[in-house]
C-alpha positions as CSV (number, residue, x, y, z in Angstrom):
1,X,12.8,16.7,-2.0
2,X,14.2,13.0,-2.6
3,X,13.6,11.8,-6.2
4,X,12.1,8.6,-6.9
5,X,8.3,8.2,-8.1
6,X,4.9,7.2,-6.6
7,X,2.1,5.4,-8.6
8,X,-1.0,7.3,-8.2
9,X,-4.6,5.0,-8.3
10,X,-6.7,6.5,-10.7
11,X,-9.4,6.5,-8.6
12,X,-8.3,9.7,-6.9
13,X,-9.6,11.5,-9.3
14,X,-13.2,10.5,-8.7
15,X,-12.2,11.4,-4.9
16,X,-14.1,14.4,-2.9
17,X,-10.7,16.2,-2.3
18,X,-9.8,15.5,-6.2
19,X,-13.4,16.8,-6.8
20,X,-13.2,19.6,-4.5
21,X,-10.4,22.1,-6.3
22,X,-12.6,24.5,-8.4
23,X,-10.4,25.1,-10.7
24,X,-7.0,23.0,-11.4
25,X,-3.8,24.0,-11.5
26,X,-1.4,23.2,-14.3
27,X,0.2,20.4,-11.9
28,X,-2.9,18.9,-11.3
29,X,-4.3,19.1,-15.2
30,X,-0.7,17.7,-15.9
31,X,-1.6,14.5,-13.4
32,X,-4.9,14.4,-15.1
33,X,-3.7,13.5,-18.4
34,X,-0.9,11.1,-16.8
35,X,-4.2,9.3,-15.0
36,X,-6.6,9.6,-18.2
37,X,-4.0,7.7,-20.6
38,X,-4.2,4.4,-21.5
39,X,-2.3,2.1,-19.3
40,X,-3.1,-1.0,-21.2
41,X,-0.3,-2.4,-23.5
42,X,-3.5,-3.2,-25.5
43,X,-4.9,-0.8,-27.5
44,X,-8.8,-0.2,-26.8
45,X,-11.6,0.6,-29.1
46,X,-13.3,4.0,-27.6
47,X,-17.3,4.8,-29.5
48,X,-17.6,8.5,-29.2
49,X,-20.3,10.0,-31.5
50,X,-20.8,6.3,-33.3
51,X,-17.2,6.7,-34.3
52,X,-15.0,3.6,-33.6
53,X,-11.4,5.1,-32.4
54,X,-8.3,3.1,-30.9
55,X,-6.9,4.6,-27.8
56,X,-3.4,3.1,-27.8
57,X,-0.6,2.9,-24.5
58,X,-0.3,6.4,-23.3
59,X,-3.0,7.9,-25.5
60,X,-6.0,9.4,-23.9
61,X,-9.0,10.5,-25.9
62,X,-10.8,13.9,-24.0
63,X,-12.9,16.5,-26.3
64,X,-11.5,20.4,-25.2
65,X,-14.9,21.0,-23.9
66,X,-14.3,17.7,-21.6
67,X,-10.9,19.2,-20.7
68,X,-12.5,22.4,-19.9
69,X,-15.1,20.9,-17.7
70,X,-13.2,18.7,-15.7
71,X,-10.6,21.0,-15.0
72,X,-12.9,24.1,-14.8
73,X,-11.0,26.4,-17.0
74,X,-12.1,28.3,-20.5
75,X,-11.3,26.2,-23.9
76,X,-8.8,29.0,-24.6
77,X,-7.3,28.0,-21.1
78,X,-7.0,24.6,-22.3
79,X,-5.5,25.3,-25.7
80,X,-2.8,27.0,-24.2
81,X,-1.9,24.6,-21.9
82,X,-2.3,21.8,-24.0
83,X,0.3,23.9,-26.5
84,X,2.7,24.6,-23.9
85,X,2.9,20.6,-23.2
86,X,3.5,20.0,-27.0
87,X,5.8,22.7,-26.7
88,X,8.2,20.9,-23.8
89,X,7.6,18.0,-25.6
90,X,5.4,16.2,-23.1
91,X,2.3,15.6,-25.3
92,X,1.6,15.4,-28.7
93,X,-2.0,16.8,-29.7
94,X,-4.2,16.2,-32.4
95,X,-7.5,16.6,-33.6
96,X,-9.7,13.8,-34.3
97,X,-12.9,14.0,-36.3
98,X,-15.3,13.9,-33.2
99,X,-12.5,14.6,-30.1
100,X,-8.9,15.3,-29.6
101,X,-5.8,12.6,-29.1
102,X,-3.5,13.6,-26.4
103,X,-0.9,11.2,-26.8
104,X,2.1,11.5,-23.9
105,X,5.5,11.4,-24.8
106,X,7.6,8.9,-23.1
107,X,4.8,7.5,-20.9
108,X,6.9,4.3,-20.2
109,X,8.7,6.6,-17.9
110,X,5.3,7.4,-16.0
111,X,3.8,3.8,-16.1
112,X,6.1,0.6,-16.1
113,X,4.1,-1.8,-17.3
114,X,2.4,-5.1,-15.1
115,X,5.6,-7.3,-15.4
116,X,8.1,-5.1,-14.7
117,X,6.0,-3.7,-11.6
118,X,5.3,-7.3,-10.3
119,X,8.9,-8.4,-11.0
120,X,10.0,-5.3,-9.4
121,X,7.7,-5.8,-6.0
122,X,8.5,-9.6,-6.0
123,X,12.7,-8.4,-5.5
124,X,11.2,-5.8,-2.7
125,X,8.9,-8.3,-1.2
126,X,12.0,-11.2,-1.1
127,X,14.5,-8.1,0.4
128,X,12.3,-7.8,3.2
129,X,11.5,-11.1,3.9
130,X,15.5,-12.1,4.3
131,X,15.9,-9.2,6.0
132,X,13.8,-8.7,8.7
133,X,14.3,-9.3,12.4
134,X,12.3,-9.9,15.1
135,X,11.9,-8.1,17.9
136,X,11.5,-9.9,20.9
137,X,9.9,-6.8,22.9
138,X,6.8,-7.3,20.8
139,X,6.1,-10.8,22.4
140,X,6.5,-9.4,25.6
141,X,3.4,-6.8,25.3
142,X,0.7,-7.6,26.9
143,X,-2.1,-5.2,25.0
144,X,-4.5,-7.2,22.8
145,X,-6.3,-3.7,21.9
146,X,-8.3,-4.3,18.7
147,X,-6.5,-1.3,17.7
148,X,-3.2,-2.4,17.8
149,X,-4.1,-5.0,14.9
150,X,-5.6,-2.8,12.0
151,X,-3.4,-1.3,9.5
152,X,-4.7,0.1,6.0
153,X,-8.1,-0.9,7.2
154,X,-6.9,-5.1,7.0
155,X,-6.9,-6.9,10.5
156,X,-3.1,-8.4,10.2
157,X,-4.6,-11.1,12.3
158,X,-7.0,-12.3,9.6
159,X,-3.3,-12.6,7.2
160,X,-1.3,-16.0,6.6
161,X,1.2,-15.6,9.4
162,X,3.6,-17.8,8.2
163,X,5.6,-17.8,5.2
164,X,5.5,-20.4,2.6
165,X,8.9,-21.5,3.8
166,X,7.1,-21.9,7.2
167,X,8.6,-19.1,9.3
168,X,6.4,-17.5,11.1
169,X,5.8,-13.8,9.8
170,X,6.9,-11.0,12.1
171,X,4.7,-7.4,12.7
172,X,6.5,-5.7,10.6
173,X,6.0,-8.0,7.5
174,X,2.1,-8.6,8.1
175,X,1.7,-4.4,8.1
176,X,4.0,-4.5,5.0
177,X,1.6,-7.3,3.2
178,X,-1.8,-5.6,4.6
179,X,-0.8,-2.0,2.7
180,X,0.0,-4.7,-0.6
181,X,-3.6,-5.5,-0.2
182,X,-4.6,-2.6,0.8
183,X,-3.1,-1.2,-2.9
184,X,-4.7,-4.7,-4.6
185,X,-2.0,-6.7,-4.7
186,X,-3.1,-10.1,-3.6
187,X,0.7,-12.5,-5.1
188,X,2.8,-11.8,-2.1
C-alpha cells in the first residue's frame, strides 16, 4: 500500500456503518481517539460534573466508562489498550478528578493545522489549474443526460465555469472543485 495520509471528517463516526461495528477493533478505537482530540489550536473549556477543564490541541477528554461504551468493550478492555498506547508512546493518559485526559503524542503529524492545509490545497488547486488540458472530444458529445452533470452530489453546471483569470473551466476542473465543496471547502 502507497503511503501518504487521508483526512478523515469526524462525522463518520456518528455514521450507521461507524455505528454498526459491535464491538471495535484496536484500529478503529485508535481512529477514535485521533477523531475525539481537539483539533482547535485553541484550547476549549469542557463542564463535566460542574467541573471547568481545558481540553487543549490533541487532548481529548472521555471517562473509561465513555470509552467502554462507545467502543463496546469491558473497562479492563479499555485499560489495556489505553496502556499499550502509552506504552508505544502514542498517548499519554491521565486521570482527572471527574474523567480521564488522553492526550496524543505528536498529533501535528495527524492534523496539520487550517493554514498549512489551506496553503497546502491552494499549491494543489494552482497545479491543476496550469496544468490541465482540454479535451476537445468532450465538446463533441452530444448527451445532455442530467446524469452526466452530478458529481459528489453538486450539479457542475450550477459552478463558476470560468476562472478568475477568465478561462473557461474545463470537466475535469469543475469535478475537482464540486468534491472541494463537497468536503466544505468553499476558497477555491
Amino acid at each position: 500500500m502507497e503511503k501518504g495520509w487521508i483526512s478523515l471528517n469526524r462525522s463518520l463516526l456518528d455514521h450507521w456503518i461507524w455505528k454498526d461495528s459491535n464491538e471495535l477493533s484496536k484500529a478503529e478505537a485508535w481512529i477514535y481517539l485521533l477523531m475525539a482530540a481537539n483539533h482547535s489550536d485553541k484550547p476549549k473549556k469542557v463542564v463535566i460534573k460542574d467541573k471547568v477543564l481545558e481540553c487543549g490541541r490533541g487532548e481529548s477528554l472521555r471517562s473509561l466508562e465513555t470509552l467502554s461504551n462507545d467502543w463496546n468493550w469491558n473497562r479492563s478492555k479499555v485499560r489495556r489498550f489505553l496502556k499499550v498506547l502509552e506504552k508505544e508512546n502514542m498517548i499519554r493518559h491521565a486521570s482527572e478528578t471527574v474523567t480521564s485526559r488522553i492526550s496524543i503524542c505528536n498529533y501535528g503529524t495527524y492534523q496539520i493545522n487550517k493554514s498549512e492545509s489551506e496553503t497546502h490545497l491552494k499549491r494543489k488547486r494552482n497545479a491543476f489549474e496550469t496544468h490541465s488540458t482540454t479535451n476537445n472530444n468532450d465538446n463533441n458529445e452530444n448527451k445532455t443526460d442530467d446524469a452526466d452533470f452530478f458529481f459528489f452530489g453538486i450539479d457542475i453546471r450550477t459552478l463558476n465555469q470560468r476562472t478568475r483569470q477568465g478561462k473557461q473551466r474545463t470537466k475535469e476542473q469543475l469535478i475537482h472543485i464540486a468534491k472541494l465543496e463537497s468536503e466544505g471547502i468553499t476558497d477555491y
